[in-house]
C-alpha positions as CSV (number, residue, x, y, z in Angstrom):
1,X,-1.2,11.2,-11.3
2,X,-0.8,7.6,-11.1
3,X,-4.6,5.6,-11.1
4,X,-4.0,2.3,-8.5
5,X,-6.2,-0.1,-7.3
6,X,-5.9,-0.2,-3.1
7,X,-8.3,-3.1,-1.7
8,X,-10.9,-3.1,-5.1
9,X,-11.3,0.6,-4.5
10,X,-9.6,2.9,-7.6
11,X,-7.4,5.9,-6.6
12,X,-5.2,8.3,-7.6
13,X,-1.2,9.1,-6.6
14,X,1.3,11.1,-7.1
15,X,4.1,10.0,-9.0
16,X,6.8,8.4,-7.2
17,X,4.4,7.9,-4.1
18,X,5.7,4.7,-1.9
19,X,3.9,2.1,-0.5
20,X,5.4,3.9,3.0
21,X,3.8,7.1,2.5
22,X,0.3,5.5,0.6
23,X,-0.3,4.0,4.2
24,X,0.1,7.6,6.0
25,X,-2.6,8.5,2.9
26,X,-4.8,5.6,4.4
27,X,-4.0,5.9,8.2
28,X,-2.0,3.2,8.7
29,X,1.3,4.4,8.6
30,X,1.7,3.4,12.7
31,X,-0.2,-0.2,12.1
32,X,1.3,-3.2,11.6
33,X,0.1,-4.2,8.3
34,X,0.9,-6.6,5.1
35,X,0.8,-5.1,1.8
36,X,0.5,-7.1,-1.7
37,X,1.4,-5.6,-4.7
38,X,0.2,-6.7,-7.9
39,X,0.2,-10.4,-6.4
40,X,3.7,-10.5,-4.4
41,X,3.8,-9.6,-0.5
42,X,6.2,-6.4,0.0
43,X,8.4,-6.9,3.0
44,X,7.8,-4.1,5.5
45,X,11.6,-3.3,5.3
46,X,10.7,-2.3,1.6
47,X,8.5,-0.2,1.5
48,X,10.0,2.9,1.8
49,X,11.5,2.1,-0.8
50,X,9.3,0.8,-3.3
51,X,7.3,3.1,-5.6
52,X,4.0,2.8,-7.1
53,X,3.3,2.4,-10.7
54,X,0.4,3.1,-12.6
55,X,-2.3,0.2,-13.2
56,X,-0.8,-1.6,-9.6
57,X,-3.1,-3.3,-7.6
58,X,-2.8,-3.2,-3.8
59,X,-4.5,-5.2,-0.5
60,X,-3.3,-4.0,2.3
61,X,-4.7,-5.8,5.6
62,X,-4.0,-5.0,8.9
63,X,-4.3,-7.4,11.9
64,X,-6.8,-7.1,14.6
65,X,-5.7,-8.6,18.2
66,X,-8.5,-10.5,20.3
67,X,-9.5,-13.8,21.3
């Protein structure tokens, strides 16, 4: 298991988990949301395609309409 930091909060992964399938983990795999990985913004085209290491640290925010 990989140990990653999503929003301050520690959990675990499986190996070669992507940042894609980490937001079905947490929900959000139908919101609109931006992801930062270990300090650098991962373009929503990439994250099916970009794998989580161990020791990364994630935010992940997602946008509220309103006004």
């Amino acid at each position: 298991m990989l140990r990653i930091v999503v929003n301050g909060e520690a959990k675990t992964v499986a190996p070669e988990t992507t940042v894609a399938q980490l937001l079905v983990e947490l929900g959000l795999g139908d919101v609109l949301v931006a992801v930062e990985r270990n300090e650098e913004i991962v373009p929503r085209g990439q994250h099916q395609a970009t794998e989580l290491a161990d020791g990364d640290r994630l935010e992940v925010v997602h946008f509220v309409g309103g006004g």
